[in-house]
N, C-alpha and C positions, 0 to 999 in steps of 0.2 A: 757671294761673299756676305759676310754679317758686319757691323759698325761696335760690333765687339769683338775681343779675344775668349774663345773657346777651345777647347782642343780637339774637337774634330775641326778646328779651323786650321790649324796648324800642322795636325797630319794629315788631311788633303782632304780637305770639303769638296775639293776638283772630281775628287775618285765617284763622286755618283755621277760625272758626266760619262759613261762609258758610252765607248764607238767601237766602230767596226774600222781599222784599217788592214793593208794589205800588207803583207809579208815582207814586201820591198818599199818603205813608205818614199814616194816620189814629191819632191816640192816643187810647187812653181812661186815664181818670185814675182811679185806686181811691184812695179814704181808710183804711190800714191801722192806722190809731192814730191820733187826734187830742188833744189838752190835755182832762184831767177835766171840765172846765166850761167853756164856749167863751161869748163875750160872744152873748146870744140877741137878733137883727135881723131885722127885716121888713122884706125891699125889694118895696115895693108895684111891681105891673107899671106902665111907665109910661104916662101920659093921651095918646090919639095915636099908641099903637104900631102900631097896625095899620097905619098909613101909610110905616110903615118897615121895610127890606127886613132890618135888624136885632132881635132881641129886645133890649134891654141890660138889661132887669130881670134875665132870666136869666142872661144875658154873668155879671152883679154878685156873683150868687146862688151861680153856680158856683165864681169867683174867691175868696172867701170861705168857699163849703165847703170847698173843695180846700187852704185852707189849714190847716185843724185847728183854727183858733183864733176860731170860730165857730160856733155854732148860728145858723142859717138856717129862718126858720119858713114855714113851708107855706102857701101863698099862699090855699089853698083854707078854711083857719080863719081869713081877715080880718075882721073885723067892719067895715068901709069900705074905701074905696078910693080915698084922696087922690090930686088932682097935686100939681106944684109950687105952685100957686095957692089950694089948699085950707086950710081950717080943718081943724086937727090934731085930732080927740079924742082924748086923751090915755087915758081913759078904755078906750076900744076896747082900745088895744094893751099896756095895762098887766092887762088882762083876761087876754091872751096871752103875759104875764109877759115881756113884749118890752124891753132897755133901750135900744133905738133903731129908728128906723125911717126908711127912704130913700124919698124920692116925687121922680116927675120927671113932664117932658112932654115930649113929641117935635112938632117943630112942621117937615112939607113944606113949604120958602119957594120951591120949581121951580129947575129948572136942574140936579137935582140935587143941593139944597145942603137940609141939616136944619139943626134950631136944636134944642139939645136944653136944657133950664132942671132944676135937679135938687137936689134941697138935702136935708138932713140933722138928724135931732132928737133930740134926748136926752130917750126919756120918763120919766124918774123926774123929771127938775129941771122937765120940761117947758118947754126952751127949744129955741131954732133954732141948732144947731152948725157951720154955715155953707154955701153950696152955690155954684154955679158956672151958668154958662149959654155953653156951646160953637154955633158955626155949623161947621157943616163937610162935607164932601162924605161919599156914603155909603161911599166905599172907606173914610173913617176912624173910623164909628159902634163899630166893635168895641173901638177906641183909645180912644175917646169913654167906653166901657163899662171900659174897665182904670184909666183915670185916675179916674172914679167909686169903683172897688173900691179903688186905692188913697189915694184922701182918706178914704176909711170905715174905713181899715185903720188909719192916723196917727190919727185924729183919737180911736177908739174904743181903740187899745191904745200910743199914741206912740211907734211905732215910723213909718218910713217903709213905704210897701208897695212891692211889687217886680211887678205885675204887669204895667206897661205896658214892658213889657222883654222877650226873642229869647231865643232855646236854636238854638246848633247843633249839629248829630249828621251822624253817617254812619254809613250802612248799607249793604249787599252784598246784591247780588243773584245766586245762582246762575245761569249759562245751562248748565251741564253739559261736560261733557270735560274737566272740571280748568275751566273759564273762568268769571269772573265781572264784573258792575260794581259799579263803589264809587259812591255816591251822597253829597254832602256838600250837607246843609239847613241852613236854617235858617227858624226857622217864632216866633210870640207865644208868649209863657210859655206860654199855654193848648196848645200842638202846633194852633193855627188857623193859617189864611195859611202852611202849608208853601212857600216855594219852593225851588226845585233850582238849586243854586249850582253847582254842577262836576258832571260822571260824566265817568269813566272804567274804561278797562279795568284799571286796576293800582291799588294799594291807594290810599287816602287816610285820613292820619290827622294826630289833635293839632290842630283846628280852635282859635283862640287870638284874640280877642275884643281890637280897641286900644281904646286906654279911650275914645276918643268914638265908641265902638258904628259906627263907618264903613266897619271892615276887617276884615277876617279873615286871621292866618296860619295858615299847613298845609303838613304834607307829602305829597309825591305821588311816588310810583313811575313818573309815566306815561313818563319816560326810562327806565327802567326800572332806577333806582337813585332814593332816597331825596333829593329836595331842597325848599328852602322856600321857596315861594309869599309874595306877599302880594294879597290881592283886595279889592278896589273894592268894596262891593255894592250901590250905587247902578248903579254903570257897569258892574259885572262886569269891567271891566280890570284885569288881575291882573300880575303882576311877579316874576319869580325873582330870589331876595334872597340863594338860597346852595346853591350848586351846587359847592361846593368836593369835591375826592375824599377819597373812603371814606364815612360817613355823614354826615348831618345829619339832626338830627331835634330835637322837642319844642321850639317855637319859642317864647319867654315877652314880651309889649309891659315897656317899662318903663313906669312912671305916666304921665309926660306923651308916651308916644308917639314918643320918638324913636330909641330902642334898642330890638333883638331881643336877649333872650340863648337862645343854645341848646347843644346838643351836637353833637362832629363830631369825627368822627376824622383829619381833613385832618393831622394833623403825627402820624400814628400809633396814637392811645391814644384812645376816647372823652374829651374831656374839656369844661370850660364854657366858652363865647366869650360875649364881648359885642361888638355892631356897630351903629353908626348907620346906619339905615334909609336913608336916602341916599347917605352914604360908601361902604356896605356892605366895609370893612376892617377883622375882625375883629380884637378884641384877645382874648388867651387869658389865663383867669383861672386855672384850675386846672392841676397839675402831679405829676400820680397813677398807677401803674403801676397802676391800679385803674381802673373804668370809673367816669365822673362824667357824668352826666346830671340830664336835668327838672330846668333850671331853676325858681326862680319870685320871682319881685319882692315885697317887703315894701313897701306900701305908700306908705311917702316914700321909696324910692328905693336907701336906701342901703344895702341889705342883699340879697343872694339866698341860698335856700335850697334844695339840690338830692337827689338819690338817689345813694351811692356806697357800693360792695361796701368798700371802701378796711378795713374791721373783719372781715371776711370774712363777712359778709348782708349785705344790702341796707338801707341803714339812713341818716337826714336829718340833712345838715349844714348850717352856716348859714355863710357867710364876707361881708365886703365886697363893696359891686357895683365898687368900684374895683379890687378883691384885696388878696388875703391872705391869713391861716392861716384855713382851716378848724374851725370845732367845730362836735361831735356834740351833736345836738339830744335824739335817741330813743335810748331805754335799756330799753323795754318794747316787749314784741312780738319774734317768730322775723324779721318781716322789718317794713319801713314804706319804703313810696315814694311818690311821685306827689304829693307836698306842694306848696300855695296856703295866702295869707293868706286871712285873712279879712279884707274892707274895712277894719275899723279896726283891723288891723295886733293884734291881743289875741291870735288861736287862728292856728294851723297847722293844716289840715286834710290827712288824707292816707289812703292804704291801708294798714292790718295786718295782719298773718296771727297768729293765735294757734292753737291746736288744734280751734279748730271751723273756720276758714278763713279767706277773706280779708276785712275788712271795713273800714265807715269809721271812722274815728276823730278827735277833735282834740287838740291838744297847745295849752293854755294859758299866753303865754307869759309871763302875771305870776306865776304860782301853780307851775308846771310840773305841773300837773293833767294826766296821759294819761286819754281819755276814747271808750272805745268804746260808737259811737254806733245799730251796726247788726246783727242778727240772722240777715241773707242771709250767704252763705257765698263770694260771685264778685264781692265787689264790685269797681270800678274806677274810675279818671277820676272823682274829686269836683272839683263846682268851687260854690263858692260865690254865692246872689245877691247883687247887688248893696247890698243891706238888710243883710247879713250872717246874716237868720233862719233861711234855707234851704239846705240842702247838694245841690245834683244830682250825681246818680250815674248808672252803668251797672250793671248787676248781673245774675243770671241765676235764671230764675223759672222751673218747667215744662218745662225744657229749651231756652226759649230765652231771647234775652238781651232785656233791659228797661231803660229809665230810671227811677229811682227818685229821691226826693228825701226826704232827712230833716231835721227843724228843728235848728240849734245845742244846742239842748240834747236831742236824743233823743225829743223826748217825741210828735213828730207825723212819722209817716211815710206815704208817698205812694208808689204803683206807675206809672207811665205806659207805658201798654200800645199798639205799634202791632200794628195788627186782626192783620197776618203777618208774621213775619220777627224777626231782630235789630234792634237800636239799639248803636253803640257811640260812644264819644269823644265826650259828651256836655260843651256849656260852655253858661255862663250870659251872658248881655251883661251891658254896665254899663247903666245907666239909659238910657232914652228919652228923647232930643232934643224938644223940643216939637211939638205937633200944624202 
């Protein structure tokens, strides 16, 4: 990264880090800090599991490690092994200084259809804190399994969970003589169910998430200039939404999906458009001998907030989605771009640079509390989960580049590691449509 605004900064400086990954990119998840004390739960394996081509006790087990804010007790010190049907001893698991515990059953009905029954307890009060009973085919057992972590998640710390929700990224694959492919996924918060959404020979970047999780915008090189897509991912039919000359890039949905704002130098100067995704007739908001880029939408609508040199660094302003005058958000840090809300519209998350390097941070926007939140040195592309708990990142570990993800307040950080290669341009979905 540079401590200026360029425009190979902007359409992917990242793009000379090319790697080799593999065809199915695998992640692993490291827990690098979790919360002092984490609520201590025992998901019993379920009654019936063997009959299904899923584990979900484990799916639950993992969902819940990976978040930080959990102790997960070891299957192999149980003292029983309830289903959903069983008499609880409370006794047993308060032994285990457990303050809850999940039991289920998996029941094969043929045709490929499970029935899975699954419920939840609270053992100090020693009461039943409510459970569920899903039928559904085995392609959706794993869903089956996130919607489980996420009632465990609400119910034990009242927050909503974010697990039954999508991450897309892209990555590059080296072929040699200068050539490579770009690869854009998207895969279950856990990096399960990867599928391959585009490849191409030319770059792809800024993968941007509409808010009913249906579409994705991006930009693509593959004319061999910079334009913006929108795709299907049900259907994979995709759509050029802006192909105007000079750039376009960093595409942002408005809340309810009917506006793109992005950047484009179509009348000369990087600057911000807004356009109805159907009309697709851009209006120009901004009006800067300075470069204005990366959008991003305030949550009801009425506010964007973007990156412009306009101070001479790189630095977040906030104006009307209608337009108007501009204010400077960020007053700390050598540089800050690449700014998103957070779901309820409270924190600004974005990229810093201070003197140890780039990293994440938020900006509070009751308190104006600046808050760096990360220790890696390359971070990029934060995007918020949908819960607001989680921050995902790109960042660079070892020499190559990784997704990372840190909780709103700092305190639980996460490595996601694929086995080879880069990750970059990492977003988070909104929430999960029903099963």
């Amino acid at each position: 990264m540079t401590t200026h605004i360029n425009l190979s900064k902007w359409l992917g400086g990242w793009l000379l880090m090319l790697v080799l990954v593999p065809a199915q990119a695998v992640l692993t998840i490291e827990i690098n800090r979790g919360v002092d004390a984490g609520i201590a739960v025992a998901i019993v394996p379920f009654q019936g599991n063997a009959a299904a081509p899923q584990d979900l006790a484990a799916i639950v087990n993992a969902d819940l490690t990976r978040s930080g804010r959990f102790e997960t007790l070891p299957k192999e010190n149980f003292l029983s092994m309830p289903g959903a049907n069983s008499v609880i001893s409370y006794k047993d698991w308060r032994l285990l200084k457990a303050e809850a515990v999940a039991v289920g059953d998996i029941k094969a009905l043929g045709g490929d259809r499970y029935q899975i029954d699954f419920k939840l307890y609270d053992v100090l009060r020693q009461t039943q804190l409510g459970g569920y009973r899903y039928t559904v085919s085995s392609a959706k057992l794993r869903r089956v399994a996130h919607k489980i972590s996420d009632y465990i998640y609400e119910k034990l710390t009242g927050r909503k969970g974010a697990f039954d929700t999508r991450i897309a990224y892209v990555t590059a694959h080296r072929l040699g003589k200068g050539k490579s492919t770009y690869q854009l996924w998207v895969a279950d918060s856990d990096a399960y169910n990867a599928k391959n959404i585009l490849t191409s020979k030319e770059p792809i970047m800024s993968p941007a998430w509409s808010p009913d999780g249906r579409k994705l915008a991006y930009v693509s090189f593959e004319k061999k200039r910079s334009m913006i897509y929108v795709q299907n991912l049900s259907s994979g039919n995709r759509e050029l939404v802006a192909k105007f000359r000079g750039l376009n890039s960093a595409p942002a949905w408005s809340p309810d999906g009917s506006q793109l704002a992005f950047s484009s130098s179509k009348d000369g100067n990087p600057e911000i458009y807004v356009m109805s995704v159907s009309a697709k007739q851009p209006r120009r908001l901004t009006r800067h001998r300075s470069i204005d880029t990366e959008p991003a939408w305030s949550p009801d609508g009425r506010s964007l907030v973007f990156t412009s040199d306009r101070a001479g660094r790189p630095q977040i302003y906030k104006m009307p989605a209608s337009g108007g005058g501009a204010r400077r958000l960020t007053f700390e840090g050598k540089y800050n771009a690449r700014a998103s809300y957070a779901p309820d519209g409270t924190k600004i998350v974005m990229v810093t640079q201070n003197d140890s390097g780039f990293h994440i941070a938020t900006l509070d926007q009751r308190t104006g509390r600046f808050k760096v939140l990360t220790g890696t040195r390359l971070d990029e592309s934060p995007s918020f989960a949908p819960n607001g708990d989680m921050i995902l990142y790109a960042t660079e570990k070892g020499g190559r580049g990784v997704m990372a993800a840190v909780s709103a307040d700092g305190k639980v950080q996460q490595t996601l590691r694929v086995q080879s290669g880069d990750v970059r341009e990492p977003a988070w979905s909104p929430f999960n449509r029903g099963l």
